[in-house]
C-alpha positions as CSV (number, residue, x, y, z in Angstrom):
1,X,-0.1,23.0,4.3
2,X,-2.9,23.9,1.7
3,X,-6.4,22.8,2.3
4,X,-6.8,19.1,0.5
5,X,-3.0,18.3,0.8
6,X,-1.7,15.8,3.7
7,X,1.6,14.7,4.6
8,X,1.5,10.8,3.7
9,X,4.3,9.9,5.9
10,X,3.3,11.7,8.8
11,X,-0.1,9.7,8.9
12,X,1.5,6.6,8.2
13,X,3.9,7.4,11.2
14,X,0.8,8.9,13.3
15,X,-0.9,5.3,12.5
16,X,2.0,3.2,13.7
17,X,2.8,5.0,16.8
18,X,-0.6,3.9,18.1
19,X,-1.2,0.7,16.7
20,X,-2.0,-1.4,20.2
21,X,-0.5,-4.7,18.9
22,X,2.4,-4.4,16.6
23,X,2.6,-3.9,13.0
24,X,5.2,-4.2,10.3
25,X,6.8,-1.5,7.7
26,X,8.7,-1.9,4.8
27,X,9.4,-0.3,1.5
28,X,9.0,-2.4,-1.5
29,X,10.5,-1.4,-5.1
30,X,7.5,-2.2,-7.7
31,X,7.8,-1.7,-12.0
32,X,6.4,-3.1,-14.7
33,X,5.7,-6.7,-13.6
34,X,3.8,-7.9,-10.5
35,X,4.5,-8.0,-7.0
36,X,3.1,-9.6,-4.3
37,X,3.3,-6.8,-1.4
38,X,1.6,-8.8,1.4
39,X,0.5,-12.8,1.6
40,X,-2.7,-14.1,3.0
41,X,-2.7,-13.5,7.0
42,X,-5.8,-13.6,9.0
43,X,-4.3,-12.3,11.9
44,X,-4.0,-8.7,9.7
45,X,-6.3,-5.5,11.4
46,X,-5.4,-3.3,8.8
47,X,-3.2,-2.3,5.8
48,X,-1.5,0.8,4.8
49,X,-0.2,1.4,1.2
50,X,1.8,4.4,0.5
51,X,3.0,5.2,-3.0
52,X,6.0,7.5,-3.6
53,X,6.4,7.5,-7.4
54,X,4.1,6.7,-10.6
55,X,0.4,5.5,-10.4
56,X,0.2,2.0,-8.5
57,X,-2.4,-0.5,-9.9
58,X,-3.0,-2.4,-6.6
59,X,-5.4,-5.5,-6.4
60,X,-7.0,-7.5,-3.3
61,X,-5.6,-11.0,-4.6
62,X,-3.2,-12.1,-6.8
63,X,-2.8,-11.1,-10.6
64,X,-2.6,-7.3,-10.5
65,X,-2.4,-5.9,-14.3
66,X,-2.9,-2.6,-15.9
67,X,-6.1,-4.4,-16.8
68,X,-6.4,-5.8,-13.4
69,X,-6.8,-4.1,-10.0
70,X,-9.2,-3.2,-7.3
71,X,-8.1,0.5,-7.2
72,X,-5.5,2.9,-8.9
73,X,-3.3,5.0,-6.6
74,X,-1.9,8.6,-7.8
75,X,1.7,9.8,-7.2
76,X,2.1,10.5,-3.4
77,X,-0.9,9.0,-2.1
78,X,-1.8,6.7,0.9
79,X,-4.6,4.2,1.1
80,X,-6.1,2.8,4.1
81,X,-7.3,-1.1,3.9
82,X,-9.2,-2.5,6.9
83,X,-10.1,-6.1,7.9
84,X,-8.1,-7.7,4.6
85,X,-6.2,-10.6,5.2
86,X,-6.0,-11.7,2.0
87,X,-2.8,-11.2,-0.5
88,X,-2.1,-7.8,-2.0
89,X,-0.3,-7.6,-5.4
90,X,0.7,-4.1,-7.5
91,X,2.3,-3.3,-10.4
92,X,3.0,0.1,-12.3
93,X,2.5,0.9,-15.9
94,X,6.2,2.8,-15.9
95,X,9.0,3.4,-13.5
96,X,10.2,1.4,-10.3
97,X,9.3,3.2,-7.3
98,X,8.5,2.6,-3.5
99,X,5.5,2.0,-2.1
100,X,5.6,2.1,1.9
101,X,3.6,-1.1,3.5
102,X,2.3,-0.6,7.2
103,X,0.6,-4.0,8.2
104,X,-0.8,-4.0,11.6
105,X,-2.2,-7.0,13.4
């Protein structure tokens, strides 16, 4: 690969592979309105989002909005979320796409 690209699913599956405890994935459809990716769990270590389509507008609570979020997430990105166990909603501005959740605990 090019210096400054990754392979977003093969950290994700890196990541799970060596989670001590267990963890969860699933792949969620998000669009235009909000949706509620994870609930409030204090048992949670740490959170993977991966986004396969259109920018993802992804808040640490409820109430995500194009107007609304605690960070934006390009096209074919991954972010890393450690020591949240508080809900996580997302919406997009266009298109449904998947976004990949890894929660480990």
């Amino acid at each position: 690969m090019a210096e400054g690209t990754y392979d977003a699913a093969a950290i994700v599956d890196a990541a799970c592979r060596s989670l001590p405890i267990g963890n969860s994935v699933s792949r969620v459809p998000v669009g235009q309105s909000q949706v509620i990716l994870l609930g409030f769990n204090t048992s949670r270590s740490f959170i993977v989002l991966q986004n396969s389509g259109s920018p993802l507008y992804v808040k640490l609570g409820t109430g995500a909005a194009l107007d609304n979020y605690s960070f934006r997430l390009s096209p074919n990105a991954y972010a890393s979320i450690d020591k949240w166990g508080g809900v996580v909603s997302v919406v997009r501005a266009t298109t449904i796409d998947d976004v990949i959740v890894t929660e480990a605990y």
